[in-house]
Every structure is written in structure tokens, then in C-alpha cells.
DOKEMAR-53246 format. One record per residue: x, y, z of N, C-alpha, C in turn. Coordinates in pm, 1 decimal. Layout:
ATOM       nxx       nyy       nzz      caxx      cayy      cazz       cxx       cyy       czz
ATOM         X         Y         Z         X         Y         Z         X         Y         Z
...
END
This chain:
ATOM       nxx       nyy       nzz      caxx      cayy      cazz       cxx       cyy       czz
ATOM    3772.1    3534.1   14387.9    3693.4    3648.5   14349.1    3734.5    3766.0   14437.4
ATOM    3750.5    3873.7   14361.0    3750.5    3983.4   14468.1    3643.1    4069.6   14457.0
ATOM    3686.4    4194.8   14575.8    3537.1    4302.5   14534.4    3663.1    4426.6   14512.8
ATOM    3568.3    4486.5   14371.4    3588.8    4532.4   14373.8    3497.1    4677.4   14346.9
ATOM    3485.5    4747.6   14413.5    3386.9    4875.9   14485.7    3340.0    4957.8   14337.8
ATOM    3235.2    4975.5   14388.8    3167.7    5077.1   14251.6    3139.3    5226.4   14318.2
ATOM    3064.8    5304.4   14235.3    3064.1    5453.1   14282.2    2995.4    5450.7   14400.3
ATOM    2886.7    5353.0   14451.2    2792.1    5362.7   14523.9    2807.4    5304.7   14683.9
ATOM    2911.6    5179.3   14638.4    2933.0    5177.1   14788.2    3107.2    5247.9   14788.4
ATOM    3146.6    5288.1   14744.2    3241.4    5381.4   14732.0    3214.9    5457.8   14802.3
ATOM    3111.6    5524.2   14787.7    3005.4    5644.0   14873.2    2966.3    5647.2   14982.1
ATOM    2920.5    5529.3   15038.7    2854.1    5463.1   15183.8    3004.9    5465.7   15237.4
ATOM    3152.0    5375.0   15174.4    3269.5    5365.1   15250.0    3274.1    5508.0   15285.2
ATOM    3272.3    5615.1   15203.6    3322.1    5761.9   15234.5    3287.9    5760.7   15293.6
ATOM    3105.6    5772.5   15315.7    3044.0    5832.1   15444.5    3059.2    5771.1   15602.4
ATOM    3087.5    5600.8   15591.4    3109.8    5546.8   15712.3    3271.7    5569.9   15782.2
ATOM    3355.3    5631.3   15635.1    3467.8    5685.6   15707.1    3490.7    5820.3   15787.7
ATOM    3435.5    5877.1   15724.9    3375.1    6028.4   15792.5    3293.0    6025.9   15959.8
ATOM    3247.2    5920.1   15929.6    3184.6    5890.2   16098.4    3252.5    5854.4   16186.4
ATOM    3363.9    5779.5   16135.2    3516.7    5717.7   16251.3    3544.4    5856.4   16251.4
ATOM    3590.7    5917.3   16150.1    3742.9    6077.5   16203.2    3640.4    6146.2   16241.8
ATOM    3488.9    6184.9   16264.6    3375.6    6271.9   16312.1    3420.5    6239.1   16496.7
ATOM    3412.9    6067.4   16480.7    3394.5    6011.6   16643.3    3538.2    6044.1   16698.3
ATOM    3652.0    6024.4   16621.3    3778.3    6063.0   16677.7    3792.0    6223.1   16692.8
ATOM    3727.5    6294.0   16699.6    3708.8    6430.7   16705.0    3836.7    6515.9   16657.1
ATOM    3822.5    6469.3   16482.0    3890.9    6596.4   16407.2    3761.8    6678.1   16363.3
ATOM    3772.4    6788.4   16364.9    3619.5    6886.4   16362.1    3646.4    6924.7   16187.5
ATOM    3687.3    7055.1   16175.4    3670.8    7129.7   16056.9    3603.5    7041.5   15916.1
ATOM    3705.7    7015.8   15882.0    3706.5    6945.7   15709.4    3567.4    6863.7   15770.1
ATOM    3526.0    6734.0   15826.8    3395.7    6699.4   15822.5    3311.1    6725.9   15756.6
ATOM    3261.9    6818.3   15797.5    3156.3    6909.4   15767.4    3157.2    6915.6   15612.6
ATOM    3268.5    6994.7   15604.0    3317.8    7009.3   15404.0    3314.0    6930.5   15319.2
ATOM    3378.7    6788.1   15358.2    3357.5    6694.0   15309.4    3263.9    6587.5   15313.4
ATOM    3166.9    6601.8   15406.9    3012.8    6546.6   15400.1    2952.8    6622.6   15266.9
ATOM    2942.8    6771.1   15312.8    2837.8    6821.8   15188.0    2901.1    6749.8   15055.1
ATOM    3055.7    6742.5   15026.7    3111.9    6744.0   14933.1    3075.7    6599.5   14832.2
ATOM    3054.2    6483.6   14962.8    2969.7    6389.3   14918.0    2823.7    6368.0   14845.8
ATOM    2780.7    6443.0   14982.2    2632.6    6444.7   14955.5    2590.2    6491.9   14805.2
ATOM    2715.8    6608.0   14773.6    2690.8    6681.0   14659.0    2719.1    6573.3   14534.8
ATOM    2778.0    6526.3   14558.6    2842.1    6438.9   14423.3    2794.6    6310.9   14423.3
ATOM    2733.2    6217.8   14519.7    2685.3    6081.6   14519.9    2565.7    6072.0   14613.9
ATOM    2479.9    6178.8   14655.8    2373.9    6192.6   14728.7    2385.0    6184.4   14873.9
ATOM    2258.6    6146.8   14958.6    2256.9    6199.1   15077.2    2299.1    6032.9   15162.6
ATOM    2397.7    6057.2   15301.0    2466.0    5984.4   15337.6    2301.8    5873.4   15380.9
ATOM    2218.9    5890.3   15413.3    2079.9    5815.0   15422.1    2045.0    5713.7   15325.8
ATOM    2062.0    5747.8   15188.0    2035.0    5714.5   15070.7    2157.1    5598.6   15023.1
ATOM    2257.0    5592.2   15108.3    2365.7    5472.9   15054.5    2395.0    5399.3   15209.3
ATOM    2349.4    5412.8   15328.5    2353.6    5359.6   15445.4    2212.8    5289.5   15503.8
ATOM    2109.1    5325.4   15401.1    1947.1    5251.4   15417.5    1939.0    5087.2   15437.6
ATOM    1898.2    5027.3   15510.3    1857.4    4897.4   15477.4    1739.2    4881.4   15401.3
ATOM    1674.8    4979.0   15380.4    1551.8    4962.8   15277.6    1508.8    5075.2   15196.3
ATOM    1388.3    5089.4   15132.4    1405.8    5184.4   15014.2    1309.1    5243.0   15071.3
ATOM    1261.4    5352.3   14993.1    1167.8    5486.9   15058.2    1036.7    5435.4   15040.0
ATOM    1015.0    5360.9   14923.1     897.1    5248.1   14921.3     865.2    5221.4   14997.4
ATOM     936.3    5144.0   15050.6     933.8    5002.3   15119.6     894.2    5089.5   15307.9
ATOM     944.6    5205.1   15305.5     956.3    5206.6   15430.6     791.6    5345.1   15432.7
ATOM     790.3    5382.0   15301.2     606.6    5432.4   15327.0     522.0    5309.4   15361.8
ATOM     561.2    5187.4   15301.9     444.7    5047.1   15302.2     474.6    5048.2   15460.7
ATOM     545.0    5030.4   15480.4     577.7    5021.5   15686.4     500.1    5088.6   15783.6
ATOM     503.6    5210.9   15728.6     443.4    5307.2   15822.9     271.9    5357.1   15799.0
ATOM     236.0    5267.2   15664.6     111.1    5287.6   15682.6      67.3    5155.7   15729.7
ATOM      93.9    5018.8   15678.6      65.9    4930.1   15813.6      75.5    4966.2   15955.5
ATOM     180.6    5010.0   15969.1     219.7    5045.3   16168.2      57.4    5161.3   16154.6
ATOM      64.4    5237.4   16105.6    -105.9    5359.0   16142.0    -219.8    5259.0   16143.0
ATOM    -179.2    5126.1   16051.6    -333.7    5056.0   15995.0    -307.0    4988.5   16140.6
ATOM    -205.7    4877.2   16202.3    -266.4    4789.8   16344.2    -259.3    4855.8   16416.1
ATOM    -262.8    5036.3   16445.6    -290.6    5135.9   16517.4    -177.5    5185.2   16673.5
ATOM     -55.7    5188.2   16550.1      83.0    5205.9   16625.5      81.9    5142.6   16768.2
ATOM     107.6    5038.8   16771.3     159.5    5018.8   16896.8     301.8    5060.4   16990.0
ATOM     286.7    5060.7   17062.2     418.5    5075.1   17133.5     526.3    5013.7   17160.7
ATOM     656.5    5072.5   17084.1     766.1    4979.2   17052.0     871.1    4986.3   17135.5
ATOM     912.8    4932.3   17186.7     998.0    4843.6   17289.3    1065.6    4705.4   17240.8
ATOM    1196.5    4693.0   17330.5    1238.9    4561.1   17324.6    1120.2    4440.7   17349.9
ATOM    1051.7    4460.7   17445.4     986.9    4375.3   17471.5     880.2    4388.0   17388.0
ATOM     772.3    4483.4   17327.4     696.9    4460.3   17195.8     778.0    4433.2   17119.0
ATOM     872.9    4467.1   17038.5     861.4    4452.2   16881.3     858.4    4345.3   16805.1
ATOM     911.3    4236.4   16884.1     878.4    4095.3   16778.8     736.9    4062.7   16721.3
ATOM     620.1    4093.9   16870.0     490.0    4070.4   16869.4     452.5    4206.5   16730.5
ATOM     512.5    4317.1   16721.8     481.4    4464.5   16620.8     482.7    4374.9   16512.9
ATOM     650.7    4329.3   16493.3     674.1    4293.9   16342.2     553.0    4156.9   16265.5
ATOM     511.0    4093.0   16393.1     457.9    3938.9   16402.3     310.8    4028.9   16294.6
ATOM     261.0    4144.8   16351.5     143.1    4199.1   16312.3     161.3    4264.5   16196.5
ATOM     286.9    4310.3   16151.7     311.2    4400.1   16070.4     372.7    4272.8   15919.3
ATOM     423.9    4190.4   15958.7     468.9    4074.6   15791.9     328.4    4038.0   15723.4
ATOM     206.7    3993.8   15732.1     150.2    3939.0   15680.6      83.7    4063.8   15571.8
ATOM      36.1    4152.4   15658.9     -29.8    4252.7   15569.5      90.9    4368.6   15479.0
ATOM     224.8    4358.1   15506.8     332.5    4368.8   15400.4     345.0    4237.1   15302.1
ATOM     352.7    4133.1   15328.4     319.1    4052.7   15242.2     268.0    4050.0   15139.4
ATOM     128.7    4046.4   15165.2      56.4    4076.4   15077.3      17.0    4161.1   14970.5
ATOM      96.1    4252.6   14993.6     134.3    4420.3   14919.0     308.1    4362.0   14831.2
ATOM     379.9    4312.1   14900.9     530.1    4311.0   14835.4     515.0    4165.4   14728.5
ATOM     572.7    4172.1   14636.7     597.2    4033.7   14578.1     772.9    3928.1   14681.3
ATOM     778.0    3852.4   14727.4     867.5    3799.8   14768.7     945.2    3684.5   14696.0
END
């Protein structure tokens, strides 16, 4: 089997290539060719997300509902531990 790429991660490759020649510091074109993306296959956020805009309002009104705790390496397992059940119950899995 091979892969072979559709418009969308076509899009994410552009944009994660643009971040190597950004970090190797060629300047000008960047810039040009970000918007040029953004313009034609949307915003580099929107194809580099691990989750959807849904999904990540349901997040942040749980995190307000167990009354934001403070996130750290050392909280966040105990955050997420508080934060799965009552996403759960809201998501179908």
C-alpha cells in the first residue's frame, strides 16, 4: 500500500515545510507563501490541530467547571484524571 497525499495533508506538509526553511533562516518568501497557503487551503492551525474546535470548547468549559487548576508537569495527569469522565459523558466514544 502506499500513501498517497490529498489536498489536506498536502497542506499541513506545506505548512510543516515552511517551518524547517522559517527555522533555517531564509526570511522573505515565508511570509508570502504562508498567506499564500492559508489563502488557498486555510489557516496553518486548522491542518496541524490534534483536535477540533468542538472538541477543544468541551475542554475548556470542563477545565472552568473543576475550577482551572494549575497546570504543570507535575499536575496534569491528576487535571486530565478530573477532566475524562465529565468529557465522557458529553462525547460518544
Amino acid at each position: 500500500m502506499s500513501f498517497v497525499p490529498n489536498s489536506r495533508t498536502a497542506a499541513a506538509i506545506g505548512h510543516l515545510f515552511l517551518d524547517f526553511i522559517e527555522a533555517a533562516g531564509v526570511p522573505p518568501a515565508v511570509d508570502d507563501v504562508r498567506q499564500m497557503l492559508t489563502e488557498e487551503v486555510g489557516s496553518r492551525g486548522s491542518h496541524l490541530s490534534w483536535f477540533t474546535l468542538e472538541f477543544a470548547g468541551l475542554a475548556e468549559q470542563v477545565y472552568l467547571h473543576i475550577g482551572k487548576p494549575t497546570l504543570s508537569l507535575e499536575t496534569a495527569w491528576g487535571v486530565f484524571q478530573q477532566m475524562a469522565q465529565p468529557i465522557a459523558d458529553v462525547i460518544e466514544l
